[in-house]
N, C-alpha and C positions, 0 to 999 in steps of 0.2 A: 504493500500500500504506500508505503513510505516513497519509492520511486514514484507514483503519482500525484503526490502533496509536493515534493520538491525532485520535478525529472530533469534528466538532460535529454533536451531536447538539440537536435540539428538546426542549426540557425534558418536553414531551406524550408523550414517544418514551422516555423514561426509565426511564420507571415498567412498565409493560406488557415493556421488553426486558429491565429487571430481572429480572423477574418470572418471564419463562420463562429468564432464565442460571439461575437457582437451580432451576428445575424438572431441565435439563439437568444440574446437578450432583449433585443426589439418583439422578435416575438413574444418571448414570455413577460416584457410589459407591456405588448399589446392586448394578452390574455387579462395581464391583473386590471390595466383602464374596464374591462370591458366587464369582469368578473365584480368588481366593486360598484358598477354603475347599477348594477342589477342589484344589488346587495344593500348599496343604498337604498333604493326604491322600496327592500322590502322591509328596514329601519335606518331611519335616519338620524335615528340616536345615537344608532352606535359607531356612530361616523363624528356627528357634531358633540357629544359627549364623551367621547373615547377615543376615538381614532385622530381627531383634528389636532386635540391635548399631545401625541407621540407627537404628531409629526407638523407641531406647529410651524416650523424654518421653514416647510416647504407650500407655505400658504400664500398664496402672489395676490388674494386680498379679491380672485375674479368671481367666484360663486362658491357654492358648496358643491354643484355638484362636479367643475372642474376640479374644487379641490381633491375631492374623491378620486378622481381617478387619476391625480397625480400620487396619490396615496397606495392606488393602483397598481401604478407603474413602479415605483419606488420600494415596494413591498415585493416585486418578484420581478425584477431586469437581472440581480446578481445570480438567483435560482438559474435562470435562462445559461447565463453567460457562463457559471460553473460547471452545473451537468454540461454543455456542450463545449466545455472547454476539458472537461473529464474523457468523454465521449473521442474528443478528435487525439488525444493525447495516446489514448487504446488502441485508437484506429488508423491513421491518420497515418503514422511511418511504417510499417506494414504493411501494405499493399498498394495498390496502383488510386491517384484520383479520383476517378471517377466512381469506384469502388469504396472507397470510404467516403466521399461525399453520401451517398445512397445509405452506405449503413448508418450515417451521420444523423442522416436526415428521417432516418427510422429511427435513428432513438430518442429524437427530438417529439418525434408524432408519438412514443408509446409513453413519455415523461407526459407531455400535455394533454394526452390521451386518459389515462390514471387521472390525472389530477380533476378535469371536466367531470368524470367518472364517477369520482370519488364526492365535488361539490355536490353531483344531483344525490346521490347516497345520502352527507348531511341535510338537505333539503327536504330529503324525505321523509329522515329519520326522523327531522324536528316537525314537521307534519304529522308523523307518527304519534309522538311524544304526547302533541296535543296541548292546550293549553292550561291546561286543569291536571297536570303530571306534579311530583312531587319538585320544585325548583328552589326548594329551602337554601339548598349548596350555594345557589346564586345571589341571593336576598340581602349579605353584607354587600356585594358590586354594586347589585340592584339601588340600594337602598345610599349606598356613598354617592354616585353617579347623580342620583335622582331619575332613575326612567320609568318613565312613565307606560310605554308598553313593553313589558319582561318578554311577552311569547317572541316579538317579532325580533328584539335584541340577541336573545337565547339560540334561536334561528340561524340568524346572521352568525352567531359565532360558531354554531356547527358547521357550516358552510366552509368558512372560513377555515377552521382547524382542520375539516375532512377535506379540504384542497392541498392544503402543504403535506397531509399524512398521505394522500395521493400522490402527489410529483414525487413525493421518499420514496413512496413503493416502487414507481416506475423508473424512475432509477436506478433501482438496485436489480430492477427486472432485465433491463437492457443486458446488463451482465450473463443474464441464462439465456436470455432471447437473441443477444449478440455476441456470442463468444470472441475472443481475440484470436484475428487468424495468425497459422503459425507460422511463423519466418522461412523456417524450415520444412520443411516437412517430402519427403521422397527426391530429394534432391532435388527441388524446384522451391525458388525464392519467390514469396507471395509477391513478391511489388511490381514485378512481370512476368510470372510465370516461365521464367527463363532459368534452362541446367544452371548450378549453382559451378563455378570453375573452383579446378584443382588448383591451390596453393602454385605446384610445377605452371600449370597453365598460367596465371594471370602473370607471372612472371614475362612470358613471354613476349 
């Protein structure tokens, strides 16, 4: 694991894995603008009484519901830019372009995939729950906060928390669902499928 927290990476390998971290992270704060804006609509407390409170620096003073989904975006572009900075670091010097781009870009759809996945799951659950469920657990939040509607804040935050437990999952899925191709394997080098040369050979 340790090689992936701090790799050495080929400086050729840099630029290109950059490249698509930053892609991955536009999209995964396109996901959070878009995932918050819904989330607001279904409490707006727990945006303008809890969420605004974090992330006051990032309040440019133009609406609430702008601010949300810079709140959004700011809450899940790192998520993005990690896993797919994980993902190309696996993949990426190993085989050929066009090849890891593809597996790249599946692991990017099976992370955002989970996580959508996972929000309608808390969605449901807190549907499930109901509003008349036992929410004692919440009542000191509740009750500091001041909100005034518990079911729809309590909601929001399942939503919320089964979205990031989501992108985890899918994350760590990528690893069984993408294994890491082998450098080696029958004397043929992943990164073109070309005989791998004898020591004698490359001399030549």
């Amino acid at each position: 694991m340790l090689k992936y927290l701090i790799p050495h990476i080929e400086l050729r390998h840099v630029s290109p894995m950059m490249k698509l971290s930053v892609i991955g992270a536009l999209i995964a704060g396109t996901y959070g603008i878009a995932h918050d804006q819904v989330t607001y609509t279904i409490s707006p407390e727990y945006f303008s009484k809890f969420k605004f409170d974090q992330f006051a620096y990032a309040n440019f003073g133009i609406s609430d519901r702008f601010f949300a989904g810079t709140i959004g975006f700011l809450a899940t572009w790192w998520v993005g830019f990690f896993c797919t900075w994980f993902l190309a670091r696996r993949l990426w010097p190993v085989q050929d372009p066009v090849s890891a781009k593809r597996q790249i870009i599946l692991g990017i759809k099976i992370v955002f995939g989970t996580a959508i996945l996972a929000a309608f799951i808390g969605y449901a659950y807190g549907l499930w729950v109901g509003p008349n469920a036992d929410y004692s657990r919440w009542q000191p939040m509740m009750h500091r906060l001041k909100i005034t509607n518990t079911f729809a804040f309590i909601r929001v935050g399942y939503i919320h928390n089964a979205s990031y437990i989501g992108g985890a999952i899918g994350f760590i899925a990528t690893f069984v669902l993408i294994p890491t191709p082998i450098e080696n394997r029958n004397g043929m080098h992943a990164k073109n499928n070309a005989p791998l040369k004898k020591p004698e050979e490359s001399a030549l």
